[in-house]
C-alpha positions as CSV (number, residue, x, y, z in Angstrom):
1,X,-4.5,-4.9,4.1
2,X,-7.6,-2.8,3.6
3,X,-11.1,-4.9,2.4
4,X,-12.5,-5.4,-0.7
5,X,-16.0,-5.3,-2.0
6,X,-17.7,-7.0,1.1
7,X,-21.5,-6.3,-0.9
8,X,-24.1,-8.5,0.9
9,X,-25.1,-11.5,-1.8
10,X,-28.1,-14.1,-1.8
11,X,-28.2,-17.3,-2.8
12,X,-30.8,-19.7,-4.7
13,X,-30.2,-21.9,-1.6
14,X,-31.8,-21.4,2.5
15,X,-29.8,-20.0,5.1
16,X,-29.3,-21.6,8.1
17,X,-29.2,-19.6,11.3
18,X,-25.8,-18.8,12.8
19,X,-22.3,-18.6,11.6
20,X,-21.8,-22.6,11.5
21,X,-24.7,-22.4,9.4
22,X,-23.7,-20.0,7.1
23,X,-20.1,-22.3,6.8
24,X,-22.5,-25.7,6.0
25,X,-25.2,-23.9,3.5
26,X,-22.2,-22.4,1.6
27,X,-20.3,-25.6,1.7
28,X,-23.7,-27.5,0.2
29,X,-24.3,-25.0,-2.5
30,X,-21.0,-25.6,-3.6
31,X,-21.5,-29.5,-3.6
32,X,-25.0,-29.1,-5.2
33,X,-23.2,-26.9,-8.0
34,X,-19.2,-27.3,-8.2
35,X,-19.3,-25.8,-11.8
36,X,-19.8,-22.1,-9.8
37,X,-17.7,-20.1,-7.6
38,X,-19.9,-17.7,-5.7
39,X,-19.8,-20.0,-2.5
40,X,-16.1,-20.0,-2.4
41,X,-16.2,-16.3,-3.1
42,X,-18.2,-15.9,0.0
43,X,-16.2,-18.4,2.3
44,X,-12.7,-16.5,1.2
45,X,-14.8,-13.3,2.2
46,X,-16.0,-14.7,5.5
47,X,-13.0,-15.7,6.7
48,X,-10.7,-13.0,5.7
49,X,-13.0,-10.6,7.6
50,X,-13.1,-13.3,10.3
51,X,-8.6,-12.2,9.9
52,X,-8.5,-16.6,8.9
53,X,-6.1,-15.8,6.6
54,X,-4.8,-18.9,5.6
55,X,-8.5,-20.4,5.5
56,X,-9.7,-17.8,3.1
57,X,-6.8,-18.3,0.3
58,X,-8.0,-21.7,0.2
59,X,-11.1,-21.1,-0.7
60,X,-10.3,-18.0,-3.1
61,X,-7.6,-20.1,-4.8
62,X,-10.1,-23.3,-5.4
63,X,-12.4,-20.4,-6.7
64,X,-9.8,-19.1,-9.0
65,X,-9.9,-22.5,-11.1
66,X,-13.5,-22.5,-12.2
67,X,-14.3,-20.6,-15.0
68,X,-17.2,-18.4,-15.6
69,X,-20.0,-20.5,-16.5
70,X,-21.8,-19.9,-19.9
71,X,-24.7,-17.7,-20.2
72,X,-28.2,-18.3,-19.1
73,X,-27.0,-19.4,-15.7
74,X,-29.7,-18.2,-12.9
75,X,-28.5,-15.5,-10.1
76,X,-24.5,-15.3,-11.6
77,X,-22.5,-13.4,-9.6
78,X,-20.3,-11.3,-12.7
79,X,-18.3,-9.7,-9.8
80,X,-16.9,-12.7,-8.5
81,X,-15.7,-13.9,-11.9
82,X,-14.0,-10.6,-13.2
83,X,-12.4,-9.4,-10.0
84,X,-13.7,-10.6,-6.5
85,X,-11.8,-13.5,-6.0
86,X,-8.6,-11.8,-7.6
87,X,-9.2,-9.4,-4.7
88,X,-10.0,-11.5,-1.8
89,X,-6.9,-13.9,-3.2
90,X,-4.4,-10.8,-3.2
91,X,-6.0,-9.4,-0.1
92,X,-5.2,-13.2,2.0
93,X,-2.2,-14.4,0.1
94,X,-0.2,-11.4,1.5
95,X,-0.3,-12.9,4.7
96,X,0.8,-16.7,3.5
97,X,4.1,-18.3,4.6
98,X,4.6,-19.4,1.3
99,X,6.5,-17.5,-0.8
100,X,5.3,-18.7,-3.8
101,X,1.6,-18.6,-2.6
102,X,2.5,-14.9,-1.5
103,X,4.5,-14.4,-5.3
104,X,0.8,-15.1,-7.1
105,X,-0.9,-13.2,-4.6
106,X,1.3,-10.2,-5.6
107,X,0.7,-10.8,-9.0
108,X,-2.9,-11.1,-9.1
109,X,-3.0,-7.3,-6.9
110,X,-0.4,-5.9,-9.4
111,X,-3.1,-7.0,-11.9
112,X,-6.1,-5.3,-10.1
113,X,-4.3,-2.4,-9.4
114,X,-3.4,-2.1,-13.7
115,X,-6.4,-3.2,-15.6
116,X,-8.5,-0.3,-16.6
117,X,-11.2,-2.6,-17.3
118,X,-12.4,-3.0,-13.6
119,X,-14.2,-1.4,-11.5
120,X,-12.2,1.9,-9.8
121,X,-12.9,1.5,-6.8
122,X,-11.0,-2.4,-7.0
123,X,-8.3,-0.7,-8.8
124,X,-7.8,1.9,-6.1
125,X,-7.9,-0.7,-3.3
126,X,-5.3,-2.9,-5.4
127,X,-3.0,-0.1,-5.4
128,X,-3.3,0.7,-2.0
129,X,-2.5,-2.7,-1.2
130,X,0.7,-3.2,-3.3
131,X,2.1,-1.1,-0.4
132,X,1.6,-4.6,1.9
133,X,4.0,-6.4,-0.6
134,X,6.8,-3.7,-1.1
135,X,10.0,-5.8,0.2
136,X,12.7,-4.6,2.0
137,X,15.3,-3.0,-0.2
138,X,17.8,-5.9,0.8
139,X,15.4,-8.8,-0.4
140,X,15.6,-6.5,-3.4
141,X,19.6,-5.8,-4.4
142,X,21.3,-8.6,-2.7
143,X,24.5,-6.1,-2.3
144,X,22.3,-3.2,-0.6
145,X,23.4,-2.1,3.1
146,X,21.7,0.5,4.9
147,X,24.2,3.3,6.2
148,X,22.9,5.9,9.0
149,X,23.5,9.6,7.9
150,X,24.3,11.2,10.8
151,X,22.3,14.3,11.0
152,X,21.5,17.0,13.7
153,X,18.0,19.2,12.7
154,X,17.5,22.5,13.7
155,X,16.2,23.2,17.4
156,X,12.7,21.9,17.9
157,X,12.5,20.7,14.6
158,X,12.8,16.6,14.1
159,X,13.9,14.3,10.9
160,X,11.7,12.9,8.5
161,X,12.1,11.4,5.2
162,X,15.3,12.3,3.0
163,X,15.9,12.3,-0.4
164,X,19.6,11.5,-1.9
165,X,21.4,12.1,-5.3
166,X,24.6,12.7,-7.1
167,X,26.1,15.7,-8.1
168,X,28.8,14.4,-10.8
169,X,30.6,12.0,-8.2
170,X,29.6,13.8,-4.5
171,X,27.0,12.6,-2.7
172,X,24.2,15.3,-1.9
173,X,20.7,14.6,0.1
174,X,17.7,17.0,1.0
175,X,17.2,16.4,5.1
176,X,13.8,17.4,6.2
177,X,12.5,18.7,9.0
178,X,9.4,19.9,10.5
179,X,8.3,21.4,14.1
180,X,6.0,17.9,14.5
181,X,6.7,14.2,14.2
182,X,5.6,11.2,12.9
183,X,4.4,8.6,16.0
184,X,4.9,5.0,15.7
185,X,1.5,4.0,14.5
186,X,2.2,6.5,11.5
187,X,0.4,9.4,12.4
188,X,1.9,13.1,12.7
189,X,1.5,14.7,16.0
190,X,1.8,18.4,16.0
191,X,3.9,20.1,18.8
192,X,1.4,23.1,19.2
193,X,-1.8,24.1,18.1
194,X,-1.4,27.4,18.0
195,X,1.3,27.7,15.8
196,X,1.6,26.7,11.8
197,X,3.2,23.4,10.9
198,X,6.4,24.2,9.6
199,X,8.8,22.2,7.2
200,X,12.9,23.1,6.9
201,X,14.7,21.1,4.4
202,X,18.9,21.2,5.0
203,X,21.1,20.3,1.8
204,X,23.8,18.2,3.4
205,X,26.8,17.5,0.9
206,X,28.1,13.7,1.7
207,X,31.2,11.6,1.5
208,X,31.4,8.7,0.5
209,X,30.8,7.1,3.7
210,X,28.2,9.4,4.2
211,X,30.1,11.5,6.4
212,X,28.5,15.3,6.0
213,X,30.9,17.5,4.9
214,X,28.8,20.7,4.8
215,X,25.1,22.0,5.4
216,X,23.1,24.6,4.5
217,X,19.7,24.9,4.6
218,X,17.3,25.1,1.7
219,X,15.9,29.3,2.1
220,X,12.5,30.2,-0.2
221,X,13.0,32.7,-2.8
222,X,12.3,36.4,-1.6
223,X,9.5,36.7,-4.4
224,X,7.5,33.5,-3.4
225,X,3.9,34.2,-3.1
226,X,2.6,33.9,0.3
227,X,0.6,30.3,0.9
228,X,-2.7,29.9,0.3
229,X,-2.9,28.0,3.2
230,X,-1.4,29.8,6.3
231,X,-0.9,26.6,8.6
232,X,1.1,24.7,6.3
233,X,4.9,26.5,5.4
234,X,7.8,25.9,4.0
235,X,8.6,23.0,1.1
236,X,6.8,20.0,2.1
237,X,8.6,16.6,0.9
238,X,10.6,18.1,-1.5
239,X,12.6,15.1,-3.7
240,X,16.1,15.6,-5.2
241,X,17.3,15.4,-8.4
242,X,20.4,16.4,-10.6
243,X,19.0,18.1,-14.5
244,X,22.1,19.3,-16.8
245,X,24.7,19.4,-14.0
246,X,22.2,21.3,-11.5
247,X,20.3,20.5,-8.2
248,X,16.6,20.7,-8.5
249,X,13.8,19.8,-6.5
């Protein structure tokens, strides 16, 4: 999961040299002053970037109990009360064993990610980082089972991501294709360079066993304006969808 604020801070308190330093100052501010939460903040940060996963929740979940304290309090950290330790708790929970640990780490990114109060930039992280808790569609709908549809692209072309629908009761998907594909650390590898990218989507009608029945692909109307951008053509990641008894995409 990507990293939140990470903003160097200071402390009314010496630092001692070295990182077991750091780990024993931060542990005695805390002891001097257990009604704050900025040393916690910092230990959850310094382990999470130190990928201690299941040291840092500790510390962002024991930082998560103390309230802000009142006003008038010298060198208060307002970050670390309103969102940093929401963040470094949903960043580190994702990664517990727990499920229930994991459950309130979910919640407390879905919260990020939704509160227009906050900062953007935390908001835009949180929502990149819901990603890391999508579950798989089974954990979802108990009576879900993944079917392979059978599908043959176009020469030099290869499969990417489909979309399905009904059209009254059949079964119809959109089945694209491009001339590059995606490589197992998710990026997209071009097959020339000297040649556009080019996407082909195929409309395969389905059975109910998702069989295809027929195919046929997806053409662009004659009076489509030519692309403003010349190394990019065809429909890119068109979705399907069925509007008053009619296919649209």
């Amino acid at each position: 999961m990507n990293a939140g604020n990470g903003s160097a801070r200071t402390w009314p308190w010496p630092w001692a040299p070295g990182e077991g330093g750091f780990v024993l100052q931060a542990l005695a501010a805390f002891n001097a002053q257990p009604q704050r939460a900025e040393p916690l903040y910092d230990l959850a940060q310094f382990y999470r970037e130190k990928g201690m996963m299941d040291a840092s929740v500790l510390f962002s979940e024991a930082g998560l109990t103390i309230e802000r304290p009142e006003q008038g309090v010298p060198f208060l950290e307002e970050f670390v009360y309103t969102v940093g330790l929401q963040e470094e708790y949903s960043i580190a929970a994702n990664y517990a064993r727990d499920p229930a640990r994991k459950e309130r780490g979910f919640a407390a990114c879905n919260w990020l990610a939704l509160n227009r109060a906050i900062p953007d930039g935390t908001r835009e992280l949180a929502w990149f980082n819901l990603f890391f808790y999508v579950k798989p569609a089974g954990a979802m709908l108990p009576t879900f089972a993944a079917r392979r549809m059978r599908f043959d692209p176009p020469d030099g072309y290869y499969p990417h991501n489909p979309s399905v629908t009904r059209l009254g009761r059949q079964i119809v998907a959109i089945a694209k294709t491009a001339n590059w594909e995606l490589t197992e650390d998710r990026q997209w590898l071009r097959m020339s360079t000297n040649r556009p990218t080019r996407n082909r989507n195929i409309l395969p009608r389905l059975s109910d066993d998702l069989e295809i029945q027929s195919a046929a692909e997806i053409l662009s109307p004659p009076d489509m304006p030519e692309p403003a951008y010349k190394w990019m053509l065809g429909f890119q990641d068109l979705r399907l969808l069925t509007w008053r008894g009619e296919l649209w995409g």
